[in-house]
TIMI-2910 file (N, C-alpha, C, CB; in pm, 1 decimal, decimal comma, always signed):
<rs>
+----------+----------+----------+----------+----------+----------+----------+----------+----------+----------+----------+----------+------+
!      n_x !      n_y !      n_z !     ca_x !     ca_y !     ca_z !      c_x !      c_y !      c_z !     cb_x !     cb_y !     cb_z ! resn !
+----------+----------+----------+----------+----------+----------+----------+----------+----------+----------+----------+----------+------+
!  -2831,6 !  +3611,4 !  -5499,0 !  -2910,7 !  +3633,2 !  -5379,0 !  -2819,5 !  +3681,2 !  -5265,8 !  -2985,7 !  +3503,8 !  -5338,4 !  Unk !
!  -2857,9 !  +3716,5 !  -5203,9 !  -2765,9 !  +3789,7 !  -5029,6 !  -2723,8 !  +3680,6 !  -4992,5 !  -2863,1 !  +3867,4 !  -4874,1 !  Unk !
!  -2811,0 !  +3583,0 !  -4979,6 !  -2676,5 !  +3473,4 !  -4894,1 !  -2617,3 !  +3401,5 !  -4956,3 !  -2707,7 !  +3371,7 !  -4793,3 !  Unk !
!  -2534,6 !  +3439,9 !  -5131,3 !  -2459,1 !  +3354,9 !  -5172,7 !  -2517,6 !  +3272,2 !  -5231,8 !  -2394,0 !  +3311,2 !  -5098,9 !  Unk !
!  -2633,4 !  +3193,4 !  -5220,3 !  -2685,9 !  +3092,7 !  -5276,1 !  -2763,4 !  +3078,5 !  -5416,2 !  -2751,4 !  +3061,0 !  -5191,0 !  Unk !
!  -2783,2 !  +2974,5 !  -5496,3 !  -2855,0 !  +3035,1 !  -5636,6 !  -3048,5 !  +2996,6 !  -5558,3 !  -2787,3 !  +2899,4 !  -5842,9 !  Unk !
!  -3143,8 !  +3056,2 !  -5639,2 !  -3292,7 !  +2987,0 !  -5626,1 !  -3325,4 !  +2847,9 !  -5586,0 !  -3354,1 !  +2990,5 !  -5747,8 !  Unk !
!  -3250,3 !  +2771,5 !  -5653,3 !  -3296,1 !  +2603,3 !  -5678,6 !  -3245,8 !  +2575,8 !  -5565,0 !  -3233,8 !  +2499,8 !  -5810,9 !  Unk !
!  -3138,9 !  +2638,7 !  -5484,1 !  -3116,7 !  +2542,7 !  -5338,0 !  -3183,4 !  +2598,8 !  -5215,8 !  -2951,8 !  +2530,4 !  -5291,0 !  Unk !
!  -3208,7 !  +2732,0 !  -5193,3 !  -3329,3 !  +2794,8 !  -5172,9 !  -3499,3 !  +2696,8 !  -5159,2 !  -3322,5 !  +2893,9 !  -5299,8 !  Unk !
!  -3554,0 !  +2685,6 !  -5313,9 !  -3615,6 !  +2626,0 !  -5322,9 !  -3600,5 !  +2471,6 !  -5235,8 !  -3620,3 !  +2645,2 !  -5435,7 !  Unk !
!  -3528,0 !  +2366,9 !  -5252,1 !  -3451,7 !  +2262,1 !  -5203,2 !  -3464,5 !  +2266,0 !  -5046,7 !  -3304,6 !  +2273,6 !  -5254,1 !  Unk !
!  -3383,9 !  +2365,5 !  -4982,2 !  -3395,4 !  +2370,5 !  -4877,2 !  -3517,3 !  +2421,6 !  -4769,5 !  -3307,9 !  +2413,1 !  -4875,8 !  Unk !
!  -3582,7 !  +2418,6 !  -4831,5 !  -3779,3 !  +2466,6 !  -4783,6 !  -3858,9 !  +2381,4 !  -4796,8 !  -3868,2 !  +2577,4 !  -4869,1 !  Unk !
!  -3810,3 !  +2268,1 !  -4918,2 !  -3870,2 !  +2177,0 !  -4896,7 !  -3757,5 !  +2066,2 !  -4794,3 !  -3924,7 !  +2135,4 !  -5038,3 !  Unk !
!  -3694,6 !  +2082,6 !  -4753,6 !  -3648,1 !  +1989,1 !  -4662,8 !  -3562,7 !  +1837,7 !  -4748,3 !  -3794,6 !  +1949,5 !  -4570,6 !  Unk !
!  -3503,0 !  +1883,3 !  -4846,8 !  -3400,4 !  +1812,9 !  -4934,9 !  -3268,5 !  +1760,4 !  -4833,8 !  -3344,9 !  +1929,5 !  -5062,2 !  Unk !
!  -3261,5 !  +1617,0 !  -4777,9 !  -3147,3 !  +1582,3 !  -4761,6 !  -3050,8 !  +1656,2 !  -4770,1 !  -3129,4 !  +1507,9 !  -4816,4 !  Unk !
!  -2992,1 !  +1633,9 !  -4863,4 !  -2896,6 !  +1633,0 !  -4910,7 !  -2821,0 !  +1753,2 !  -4905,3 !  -2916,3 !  +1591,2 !  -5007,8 !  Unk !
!  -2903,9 !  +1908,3 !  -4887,9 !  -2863,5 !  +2043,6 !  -4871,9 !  -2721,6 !  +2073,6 !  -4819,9 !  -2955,4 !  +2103,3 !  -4786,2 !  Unk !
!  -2637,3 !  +2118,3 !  -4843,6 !  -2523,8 !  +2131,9 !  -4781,7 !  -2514,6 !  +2217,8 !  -4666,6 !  -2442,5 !  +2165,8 !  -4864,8 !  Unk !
!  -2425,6 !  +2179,6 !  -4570,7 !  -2459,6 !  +2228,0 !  -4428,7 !  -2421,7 !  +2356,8 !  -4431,4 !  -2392,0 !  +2155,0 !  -4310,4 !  Unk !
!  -2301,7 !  +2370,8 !  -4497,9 !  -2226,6 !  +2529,0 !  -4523,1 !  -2337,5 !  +2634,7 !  -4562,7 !  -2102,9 !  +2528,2 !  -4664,5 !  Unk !
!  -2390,7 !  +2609,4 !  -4651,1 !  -2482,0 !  +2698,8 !  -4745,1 !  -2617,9 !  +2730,2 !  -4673,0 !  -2515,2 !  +2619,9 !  -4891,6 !  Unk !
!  -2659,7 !  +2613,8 !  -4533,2 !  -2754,2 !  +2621,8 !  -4497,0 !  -2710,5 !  +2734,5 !  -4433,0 !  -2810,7 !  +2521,1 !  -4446,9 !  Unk !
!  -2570,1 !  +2733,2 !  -4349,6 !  -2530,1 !  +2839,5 !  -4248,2 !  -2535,9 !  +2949,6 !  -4299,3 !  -2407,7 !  +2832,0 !  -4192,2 !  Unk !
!  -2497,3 !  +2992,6 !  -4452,2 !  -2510,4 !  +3126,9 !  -4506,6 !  -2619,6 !  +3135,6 !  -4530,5 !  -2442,8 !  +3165,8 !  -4609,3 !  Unk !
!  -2696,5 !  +3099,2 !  -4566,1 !  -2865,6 !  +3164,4 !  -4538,0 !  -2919,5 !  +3168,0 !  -4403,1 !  -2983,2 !  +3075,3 !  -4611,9 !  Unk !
!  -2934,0 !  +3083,7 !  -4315,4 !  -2900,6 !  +3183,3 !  -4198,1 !  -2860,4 !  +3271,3 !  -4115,2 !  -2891,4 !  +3181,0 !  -4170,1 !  Unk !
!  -2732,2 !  +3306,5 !  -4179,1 !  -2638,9 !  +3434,8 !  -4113,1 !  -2709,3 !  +3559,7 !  -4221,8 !  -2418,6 !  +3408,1 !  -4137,3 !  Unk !
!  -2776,8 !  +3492,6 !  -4349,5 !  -2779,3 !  +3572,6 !  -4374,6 !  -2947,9 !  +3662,9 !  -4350,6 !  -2713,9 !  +3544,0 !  -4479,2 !  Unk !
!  -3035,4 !  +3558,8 !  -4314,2 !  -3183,7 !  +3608,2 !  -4213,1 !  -3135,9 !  +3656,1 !  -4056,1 !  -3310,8 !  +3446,4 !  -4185,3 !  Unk !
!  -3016,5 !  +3655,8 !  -4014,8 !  -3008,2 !  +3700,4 !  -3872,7 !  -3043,2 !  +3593,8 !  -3771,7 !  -3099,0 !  +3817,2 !  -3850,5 !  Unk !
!  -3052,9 !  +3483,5 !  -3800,8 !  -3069,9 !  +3317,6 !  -3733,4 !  -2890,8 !  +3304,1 !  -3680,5 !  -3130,4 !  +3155,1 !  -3898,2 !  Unk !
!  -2942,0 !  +3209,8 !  -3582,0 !  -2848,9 !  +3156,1 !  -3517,4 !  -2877,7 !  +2978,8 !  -3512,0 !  -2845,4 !  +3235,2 !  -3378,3 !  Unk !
!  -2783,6 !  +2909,7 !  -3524,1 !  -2809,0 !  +2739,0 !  -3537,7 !  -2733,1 !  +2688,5 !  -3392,0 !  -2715,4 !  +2653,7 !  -3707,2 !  Unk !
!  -2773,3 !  +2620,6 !  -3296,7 !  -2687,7 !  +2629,9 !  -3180,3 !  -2736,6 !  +2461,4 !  -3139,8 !  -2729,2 !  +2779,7 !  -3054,6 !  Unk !
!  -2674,3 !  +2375,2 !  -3096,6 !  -2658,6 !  +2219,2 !  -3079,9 !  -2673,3 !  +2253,9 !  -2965,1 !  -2534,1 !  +2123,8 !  -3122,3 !  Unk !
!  -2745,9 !  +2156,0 !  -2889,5 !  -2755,7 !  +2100,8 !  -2746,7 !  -2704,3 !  +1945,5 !  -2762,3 !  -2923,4 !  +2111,5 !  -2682,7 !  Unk !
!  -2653,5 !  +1935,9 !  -2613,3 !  -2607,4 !  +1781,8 !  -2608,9 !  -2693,6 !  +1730,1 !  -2488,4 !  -2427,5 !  +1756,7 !  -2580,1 !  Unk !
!  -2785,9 !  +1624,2 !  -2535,0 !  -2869,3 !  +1598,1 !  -2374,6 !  -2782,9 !  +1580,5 !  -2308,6 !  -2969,9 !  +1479,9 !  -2340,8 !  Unk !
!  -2849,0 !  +1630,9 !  -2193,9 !  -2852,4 !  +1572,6 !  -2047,6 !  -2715,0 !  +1651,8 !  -1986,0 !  -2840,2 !  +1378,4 !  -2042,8 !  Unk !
!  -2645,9 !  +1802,0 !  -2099,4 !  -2594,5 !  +1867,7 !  -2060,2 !  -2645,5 !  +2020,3 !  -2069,8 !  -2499,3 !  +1831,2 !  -2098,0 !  Unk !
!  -2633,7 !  +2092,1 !  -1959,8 !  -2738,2 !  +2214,4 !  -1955,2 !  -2627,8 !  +2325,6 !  -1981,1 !  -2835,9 !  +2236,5 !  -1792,2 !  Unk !
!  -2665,0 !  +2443,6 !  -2008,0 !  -2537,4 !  +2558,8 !  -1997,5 !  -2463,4 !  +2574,5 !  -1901,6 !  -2568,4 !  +2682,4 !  -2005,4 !  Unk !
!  -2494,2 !  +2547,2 !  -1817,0 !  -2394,3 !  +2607,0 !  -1685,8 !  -2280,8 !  +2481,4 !  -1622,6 !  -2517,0 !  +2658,9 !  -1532,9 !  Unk !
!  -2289,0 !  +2401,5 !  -1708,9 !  -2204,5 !  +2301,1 !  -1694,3 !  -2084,7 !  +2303,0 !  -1748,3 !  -2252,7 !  +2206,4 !  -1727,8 !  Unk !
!  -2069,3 !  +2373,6 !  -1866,7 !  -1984,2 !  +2386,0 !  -1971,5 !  -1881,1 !  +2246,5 !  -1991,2 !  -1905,1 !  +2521,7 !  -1943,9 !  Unk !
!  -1749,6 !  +2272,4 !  -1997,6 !  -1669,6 !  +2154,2 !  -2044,8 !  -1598,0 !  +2121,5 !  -1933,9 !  -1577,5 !  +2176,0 !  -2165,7 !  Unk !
!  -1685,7 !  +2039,7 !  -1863,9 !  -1621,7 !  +2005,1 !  -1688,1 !  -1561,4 !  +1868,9 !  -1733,4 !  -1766,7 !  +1980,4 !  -1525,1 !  Unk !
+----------+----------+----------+----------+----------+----------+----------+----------+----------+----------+----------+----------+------+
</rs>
């Protein structure tokens, strides 16, 4: 498949399987053109690392 991955984790990860590995999630996202980006409450962008 394009993002490296075989069917069955594909499959796995659509249904929302624990266990999915985080790496592999990231290459199927880089590989749909997604971006994965963390917020930390109660810190906004323009604050950065004060």
């Amino acid at each position: 498949m394009t993002c490296g991955t075989g069917l069955r984790f594909i499959i796995d990860l659509e249904k929302g399987k624990p266990t999915c590995q985080i790496g592999k999630i990231l290459q199927v996202l880089q590989a749909l053109g997604l971006k994965l980006q963390i917020a930390v409450p109660g810190l906004n962008a323009t604050q950065g690392d004060k």
